[in-house]
FIVEXVO-973223 format. One record per residue (C-alpha): residue number from 1; residue in one letter; chain; y, x, z. Coordinates in Angstrom, 1 decimal, padded with zeros to 4 digits. Example, Ala and Ser with C-alpha at 12.3 -4.5 7.8 and 13.67 -1.06 7.14 Angstrom:
FIVEXVO-973223
- 1|A|A|-004.5|012.3|007.8;
- 2|S|A|-001.1|013.7|007.1;
end
This chain:
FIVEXVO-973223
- 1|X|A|-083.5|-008.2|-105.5;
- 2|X|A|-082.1|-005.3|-107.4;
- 3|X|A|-080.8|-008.3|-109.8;
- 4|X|A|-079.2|-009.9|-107.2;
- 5|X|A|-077.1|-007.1|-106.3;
- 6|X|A|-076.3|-006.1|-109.7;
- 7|X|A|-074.7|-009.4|-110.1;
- 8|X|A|-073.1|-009.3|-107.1;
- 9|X|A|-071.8|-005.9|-107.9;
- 10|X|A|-070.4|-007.2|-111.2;
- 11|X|A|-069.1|-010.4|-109.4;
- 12|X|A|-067.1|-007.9|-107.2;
- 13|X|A|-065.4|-005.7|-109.8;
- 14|X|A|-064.2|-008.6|-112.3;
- 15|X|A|-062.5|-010.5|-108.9;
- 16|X|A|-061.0|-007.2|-108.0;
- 17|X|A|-060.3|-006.6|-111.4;
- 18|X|A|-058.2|-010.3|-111.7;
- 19|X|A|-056.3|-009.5|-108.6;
- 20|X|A|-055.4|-005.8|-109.9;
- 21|X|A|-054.2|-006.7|-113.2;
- 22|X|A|-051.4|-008.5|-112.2;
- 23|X|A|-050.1|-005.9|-109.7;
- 24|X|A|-051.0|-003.4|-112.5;
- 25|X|A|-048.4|-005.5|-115.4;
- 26|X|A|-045.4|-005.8|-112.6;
- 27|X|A|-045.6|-002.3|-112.2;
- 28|X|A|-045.2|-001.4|-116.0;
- 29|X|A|-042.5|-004.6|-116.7;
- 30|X|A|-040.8|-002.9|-113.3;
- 31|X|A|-037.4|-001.1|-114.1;
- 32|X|A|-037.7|002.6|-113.7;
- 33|X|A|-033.9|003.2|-112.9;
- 34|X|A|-032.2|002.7|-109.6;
- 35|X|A|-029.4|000.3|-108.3;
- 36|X|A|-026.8|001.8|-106.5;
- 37|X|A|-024.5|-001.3|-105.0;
- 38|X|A|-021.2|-000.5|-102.8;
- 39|X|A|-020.0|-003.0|-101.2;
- 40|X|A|-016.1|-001.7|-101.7;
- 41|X|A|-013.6|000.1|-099.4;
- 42|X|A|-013.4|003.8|-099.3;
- 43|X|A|-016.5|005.7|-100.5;
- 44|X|A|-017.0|009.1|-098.3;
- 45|X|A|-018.0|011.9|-099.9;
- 46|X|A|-021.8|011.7|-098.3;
- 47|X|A|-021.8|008.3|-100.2;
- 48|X|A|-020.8|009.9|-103.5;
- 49|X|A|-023.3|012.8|-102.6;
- 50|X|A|-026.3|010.3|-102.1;
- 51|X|A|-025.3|008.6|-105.5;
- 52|X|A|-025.6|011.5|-107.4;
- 53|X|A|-028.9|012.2|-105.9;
- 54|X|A|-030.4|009.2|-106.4;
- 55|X|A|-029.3|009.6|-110.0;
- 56|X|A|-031.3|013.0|-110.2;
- 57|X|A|-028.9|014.1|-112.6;
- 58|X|A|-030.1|017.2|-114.8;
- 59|X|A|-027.3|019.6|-116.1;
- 60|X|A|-027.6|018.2|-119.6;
- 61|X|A|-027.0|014.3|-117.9;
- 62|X|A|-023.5|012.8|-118.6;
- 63|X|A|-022.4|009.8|-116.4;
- 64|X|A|-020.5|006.8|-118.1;
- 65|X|A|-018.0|004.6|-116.0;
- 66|X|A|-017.1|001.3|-116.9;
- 67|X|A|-013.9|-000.2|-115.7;
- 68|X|A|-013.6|-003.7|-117.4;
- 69|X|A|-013.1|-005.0|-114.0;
- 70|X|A|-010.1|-003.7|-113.3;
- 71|X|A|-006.7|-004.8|-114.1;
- 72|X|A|-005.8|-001.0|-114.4;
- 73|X|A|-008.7|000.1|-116.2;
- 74|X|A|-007.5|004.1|-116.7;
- 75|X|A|-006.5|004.6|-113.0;
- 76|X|A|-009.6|002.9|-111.8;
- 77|X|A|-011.8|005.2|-113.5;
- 78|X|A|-009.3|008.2|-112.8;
- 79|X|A|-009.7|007.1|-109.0;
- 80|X|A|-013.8|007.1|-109.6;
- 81|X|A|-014.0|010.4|-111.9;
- 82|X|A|-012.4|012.4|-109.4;
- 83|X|A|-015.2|011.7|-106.6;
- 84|X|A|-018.6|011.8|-109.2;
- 85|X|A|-016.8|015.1|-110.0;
- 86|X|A|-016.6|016.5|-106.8;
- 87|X|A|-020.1|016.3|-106.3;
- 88|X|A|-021.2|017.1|-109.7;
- 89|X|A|-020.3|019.2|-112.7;
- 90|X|A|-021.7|016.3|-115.3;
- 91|X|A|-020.1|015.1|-117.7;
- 92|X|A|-017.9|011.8|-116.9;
- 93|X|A|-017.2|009.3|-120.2;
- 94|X|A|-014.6|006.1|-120.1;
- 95|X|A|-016.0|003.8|-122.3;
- 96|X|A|-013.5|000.3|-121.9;
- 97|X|A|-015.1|-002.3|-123.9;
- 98|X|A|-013.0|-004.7|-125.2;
- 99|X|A|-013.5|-007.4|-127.9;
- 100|X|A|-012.6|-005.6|-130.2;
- 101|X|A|-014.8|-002.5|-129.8;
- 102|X|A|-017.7|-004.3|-127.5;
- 103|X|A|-020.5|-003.3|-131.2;
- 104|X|A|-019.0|000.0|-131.3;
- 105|X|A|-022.0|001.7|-132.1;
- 106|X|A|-021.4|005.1|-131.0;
- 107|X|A|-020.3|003.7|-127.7;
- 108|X|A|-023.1|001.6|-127.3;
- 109|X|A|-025.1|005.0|-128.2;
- 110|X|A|-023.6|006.8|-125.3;
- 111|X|A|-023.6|004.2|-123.1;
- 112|X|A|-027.3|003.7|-123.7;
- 113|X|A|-028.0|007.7|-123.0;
- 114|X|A|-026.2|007.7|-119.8;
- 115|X|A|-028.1|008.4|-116.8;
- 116|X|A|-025.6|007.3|-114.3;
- 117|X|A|-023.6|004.0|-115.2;
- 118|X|A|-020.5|003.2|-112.9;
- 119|X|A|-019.3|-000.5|-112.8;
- 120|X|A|-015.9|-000.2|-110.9;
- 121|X|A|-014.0|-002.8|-108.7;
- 122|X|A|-011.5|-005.6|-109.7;
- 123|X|A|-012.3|-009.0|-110.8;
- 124|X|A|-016.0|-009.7|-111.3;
- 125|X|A|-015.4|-012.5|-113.6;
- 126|X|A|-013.0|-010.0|-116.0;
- 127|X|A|-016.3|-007.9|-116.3;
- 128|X|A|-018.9|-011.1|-117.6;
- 129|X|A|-016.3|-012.2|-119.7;
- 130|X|A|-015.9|-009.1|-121.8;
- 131|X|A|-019.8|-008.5|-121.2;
- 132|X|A|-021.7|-011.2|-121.6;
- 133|X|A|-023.7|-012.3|-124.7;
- 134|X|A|-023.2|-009.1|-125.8;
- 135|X|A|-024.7|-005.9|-126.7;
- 136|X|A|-023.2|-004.0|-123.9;
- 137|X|A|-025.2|-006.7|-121.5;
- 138|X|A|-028.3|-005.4|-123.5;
- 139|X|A|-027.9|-001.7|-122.9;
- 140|X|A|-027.4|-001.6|-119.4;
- 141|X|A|-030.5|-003.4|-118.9;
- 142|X|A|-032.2|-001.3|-121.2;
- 143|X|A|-030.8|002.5|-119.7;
- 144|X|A|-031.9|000.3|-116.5;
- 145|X|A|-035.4|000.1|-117.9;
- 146|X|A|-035.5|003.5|-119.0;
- 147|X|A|-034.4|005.1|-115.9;
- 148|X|A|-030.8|004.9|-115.5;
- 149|X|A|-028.8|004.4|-112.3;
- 150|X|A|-026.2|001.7|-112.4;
- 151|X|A|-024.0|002.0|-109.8;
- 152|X|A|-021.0|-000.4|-108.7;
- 153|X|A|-018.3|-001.5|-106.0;
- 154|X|A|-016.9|-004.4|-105.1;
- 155|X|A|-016.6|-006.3|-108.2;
- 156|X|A|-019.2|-003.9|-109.7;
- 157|X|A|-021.3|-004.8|-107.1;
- 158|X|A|-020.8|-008.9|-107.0;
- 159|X|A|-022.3|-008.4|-110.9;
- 160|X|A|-026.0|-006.8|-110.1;
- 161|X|A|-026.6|-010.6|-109.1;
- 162|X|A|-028.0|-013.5|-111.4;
- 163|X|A|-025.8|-016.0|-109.5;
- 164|X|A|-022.5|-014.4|-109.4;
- 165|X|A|-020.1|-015.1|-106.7;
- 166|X|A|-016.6|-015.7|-108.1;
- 167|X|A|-014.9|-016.0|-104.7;
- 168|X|A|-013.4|-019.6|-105.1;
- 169|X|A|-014.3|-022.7|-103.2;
- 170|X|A|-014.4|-025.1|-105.3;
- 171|X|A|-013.6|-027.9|-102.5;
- 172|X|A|-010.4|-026.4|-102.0;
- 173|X|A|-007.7|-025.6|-104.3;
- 174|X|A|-006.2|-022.5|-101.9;
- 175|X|A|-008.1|-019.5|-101.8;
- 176|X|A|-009.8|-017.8|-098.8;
- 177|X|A|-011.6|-015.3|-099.0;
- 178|X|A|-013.3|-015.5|-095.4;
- 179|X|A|-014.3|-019.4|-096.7;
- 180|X|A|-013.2|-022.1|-094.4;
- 181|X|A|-015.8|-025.1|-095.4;
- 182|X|A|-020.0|-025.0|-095.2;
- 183|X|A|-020.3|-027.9|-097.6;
- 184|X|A|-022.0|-028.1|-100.8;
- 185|X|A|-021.0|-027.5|-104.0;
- 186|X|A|-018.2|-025.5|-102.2;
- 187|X|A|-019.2|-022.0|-103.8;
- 188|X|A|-018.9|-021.2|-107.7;
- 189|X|A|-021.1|-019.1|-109.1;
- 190|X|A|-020.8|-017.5|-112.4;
- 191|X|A|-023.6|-015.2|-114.3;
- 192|X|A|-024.1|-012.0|-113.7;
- 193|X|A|-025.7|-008.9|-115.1;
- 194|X|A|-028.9|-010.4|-113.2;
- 195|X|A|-030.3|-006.3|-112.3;
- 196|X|A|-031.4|-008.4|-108.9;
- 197|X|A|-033.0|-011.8|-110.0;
- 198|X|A|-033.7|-013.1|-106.6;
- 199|X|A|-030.7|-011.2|-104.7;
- 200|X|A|-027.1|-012.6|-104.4;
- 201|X|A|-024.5|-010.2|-103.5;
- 202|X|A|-021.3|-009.9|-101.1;
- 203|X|A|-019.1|-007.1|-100.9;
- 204|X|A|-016.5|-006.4|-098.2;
- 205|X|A|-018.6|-008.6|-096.0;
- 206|X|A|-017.7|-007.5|-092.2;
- 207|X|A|-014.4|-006.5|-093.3;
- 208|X|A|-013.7|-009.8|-094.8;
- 209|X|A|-015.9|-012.0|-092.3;
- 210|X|A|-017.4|-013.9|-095.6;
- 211|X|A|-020.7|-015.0|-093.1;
- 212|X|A|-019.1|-018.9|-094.4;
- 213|X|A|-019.5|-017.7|-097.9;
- 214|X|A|-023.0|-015.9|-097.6;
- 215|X|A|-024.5|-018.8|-095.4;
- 216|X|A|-023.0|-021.2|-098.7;
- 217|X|A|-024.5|-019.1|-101.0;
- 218|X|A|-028.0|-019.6|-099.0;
- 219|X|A|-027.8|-023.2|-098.9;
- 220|X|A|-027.2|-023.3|-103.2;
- 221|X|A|-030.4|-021.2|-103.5;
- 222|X|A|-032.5|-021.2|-100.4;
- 223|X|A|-035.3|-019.2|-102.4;
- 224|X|A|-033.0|-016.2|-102.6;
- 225|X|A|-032.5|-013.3|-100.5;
- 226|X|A|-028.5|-013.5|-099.9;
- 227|X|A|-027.2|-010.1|-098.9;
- 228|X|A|-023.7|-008.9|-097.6;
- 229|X|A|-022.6|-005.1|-098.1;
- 230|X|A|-019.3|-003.8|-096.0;
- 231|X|A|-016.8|-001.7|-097.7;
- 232|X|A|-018.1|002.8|-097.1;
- 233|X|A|-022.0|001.5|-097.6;
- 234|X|A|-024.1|000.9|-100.2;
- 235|X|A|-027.9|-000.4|-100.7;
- 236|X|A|-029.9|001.4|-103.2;
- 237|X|A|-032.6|-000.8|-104.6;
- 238|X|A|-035.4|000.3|-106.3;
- 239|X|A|-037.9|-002.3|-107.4;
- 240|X|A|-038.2|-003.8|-104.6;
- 241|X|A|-037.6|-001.5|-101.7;
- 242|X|A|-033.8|-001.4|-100.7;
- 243|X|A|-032.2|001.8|-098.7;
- 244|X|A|-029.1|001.4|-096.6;
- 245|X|A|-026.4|004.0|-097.2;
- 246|X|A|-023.2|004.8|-095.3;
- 247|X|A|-021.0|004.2|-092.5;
- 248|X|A|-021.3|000.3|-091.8;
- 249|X|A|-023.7|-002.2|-092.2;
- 250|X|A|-026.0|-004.3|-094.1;
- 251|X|A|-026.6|-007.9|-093.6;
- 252|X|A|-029.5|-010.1|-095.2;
- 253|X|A|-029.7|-013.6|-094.6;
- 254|X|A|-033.1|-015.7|-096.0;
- 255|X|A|-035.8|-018.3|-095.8;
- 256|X|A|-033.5|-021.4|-094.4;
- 257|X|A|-035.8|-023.9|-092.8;
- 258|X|A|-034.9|-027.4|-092.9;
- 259|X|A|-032.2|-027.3|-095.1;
- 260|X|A|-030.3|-030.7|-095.3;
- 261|X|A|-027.1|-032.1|-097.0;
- 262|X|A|-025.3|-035.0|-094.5;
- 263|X|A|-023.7|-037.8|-095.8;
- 264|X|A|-020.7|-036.2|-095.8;
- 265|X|A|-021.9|-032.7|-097.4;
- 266|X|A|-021.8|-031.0|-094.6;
- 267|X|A|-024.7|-028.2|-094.9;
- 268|X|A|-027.5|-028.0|-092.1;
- 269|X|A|-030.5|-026.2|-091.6;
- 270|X|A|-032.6|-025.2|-088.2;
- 271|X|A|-032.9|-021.8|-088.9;
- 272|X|A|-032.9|-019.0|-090.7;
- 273|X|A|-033.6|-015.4|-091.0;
- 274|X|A|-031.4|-012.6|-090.4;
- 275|X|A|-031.1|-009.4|-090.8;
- 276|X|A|-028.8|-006.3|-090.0;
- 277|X|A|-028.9|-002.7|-091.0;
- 278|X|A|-027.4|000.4|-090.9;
- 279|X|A|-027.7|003.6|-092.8;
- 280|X|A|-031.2|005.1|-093.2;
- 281|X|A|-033.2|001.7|-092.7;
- 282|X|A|-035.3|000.2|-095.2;
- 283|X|A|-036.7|-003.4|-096.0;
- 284|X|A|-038.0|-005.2|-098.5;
- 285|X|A|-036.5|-008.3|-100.9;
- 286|X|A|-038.8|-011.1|-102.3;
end
């Protein structure tokens, strides 16, 4: 008897042990920075405020902007410095990377140290170009990892995706940004930084009615959680758990059910689930 229930004992502690240790390794792979993700428009000062805070900035922490998006990288991050500073007495660094400074080691060095990383608006695809395959792509993961904030708007916040919108239907040779097609193989994608593997971001999204481009985005990758940010809010993701912040709202659209493709490529599916939040509320993403 006393066997019995020393076996049973053991049995108990190596199942519970199998079903611990994988929680136990996501945990330690799990990123120990923050995502701050504005979804464009006019950031109020509370915004800023609750971006610094999340940051937990430390007197000795300096913030870094990067404004590769923009066509007018100086008076983007100009337009940026002068809110963080408002709210914080950090130190606030420009670092432009270009092709022909993108090993700069002593950028890369600062970059790497900053505990707040700003990816301003513009052209999302201008970003990638000048960041991908490259070390720069590398460090923001890694200050990520480490405990870093990243923070972006607009076109800073289209990049936190794997599966990057782009904006252009590729059914169409006139752009609209509201999308005026469901078919498939409408939407491009390009790749992102890929902070959220199993998230794809919209920006602007009530502002800009892109529901068309969201519920396309969906239908590509139906195992994803496909989010939509308006312009004064942000979500601020960590791990898993996502915060609303801000003035407008929050939409998450997921889990299609009986997703077909007509004859005509013309997108279908009975249902799917939606979601709508506003400032304060929390959920979850796969």
């Amino acid at each position: 008897m006393l066997i019995h229930k020393i076996l049973k004992t053991t049995v108990l502690a190596f199942l519970f042990s199998l079903m611990v240790q994988p929680v136990l390794a996501q945990q330690k792979d799990a990123p120990k920075g923050s995502l701050f993700i504005i979804g464009g428009g006019k950031r109020s000062p509370e915004l800023i405020r609750d971006l610094i805070k999340t940051a937990g900035l430390k007197p000795t922490d300096y913030m870094i902007v990067l404004p590769m998006s923009s066509g007018e990288p100086e008076a983007s991050f100009e337009a940026i410095k002068v809110q963080l500073s408002a709210q914080a007495a950090n130190h606030i660094g420009n670092l432009n990377f270009t092709a022909q400074n993108i090993t700069d080691k002593k950028w890369l060095d600062s970059l790497a140290g900053a505990k707040l990383i700003f990816i301003t608006g513009g052209d999302q695809s201008r970003f990638m170009k000048v960041v991908l395959n490259t070390p720069v792509y590398d460090v923001i993961h890694k200050a990520y990892k480490n405990g870093a904030t990243i923070a972006g708007t607009s076109a800073g916040a289209a990049v936190m995706s794997k599966y990057m919108i782009t904006g252009k239907q590729l059914l169409d040779t006139v752009y609209k940004e509201t999308f005026d097609k469901l078919l498939d193989k409408n939407i491009e994608f390009e790749q992102g930084l890929g902070l959220l593997g199993s998230v794809i971001i919209d920006q602007h999204f009530v502002k800009r009615n892109r529901y068309n481009r969201l519920i396309s985005s969906l239908a590509a990758h139906p195992e994803f959680d496909c989010i939509g940010i308006d312009e004064g809010t942000a979500i601020v993701v960590s791990n898993k758990k996502i915060r609303v912040s801000g003035e407008s709202q929050v939409l998450r659209i997921t889990d299609p059910k009986k997703l077909k493709i007509t004859a005509n490529g013309h997108i279908k599916m009975e249902s799917f689930q939606f979601n709508m939040y506003t400032d304060g509320d929390v959920f979850y993403i796969k």
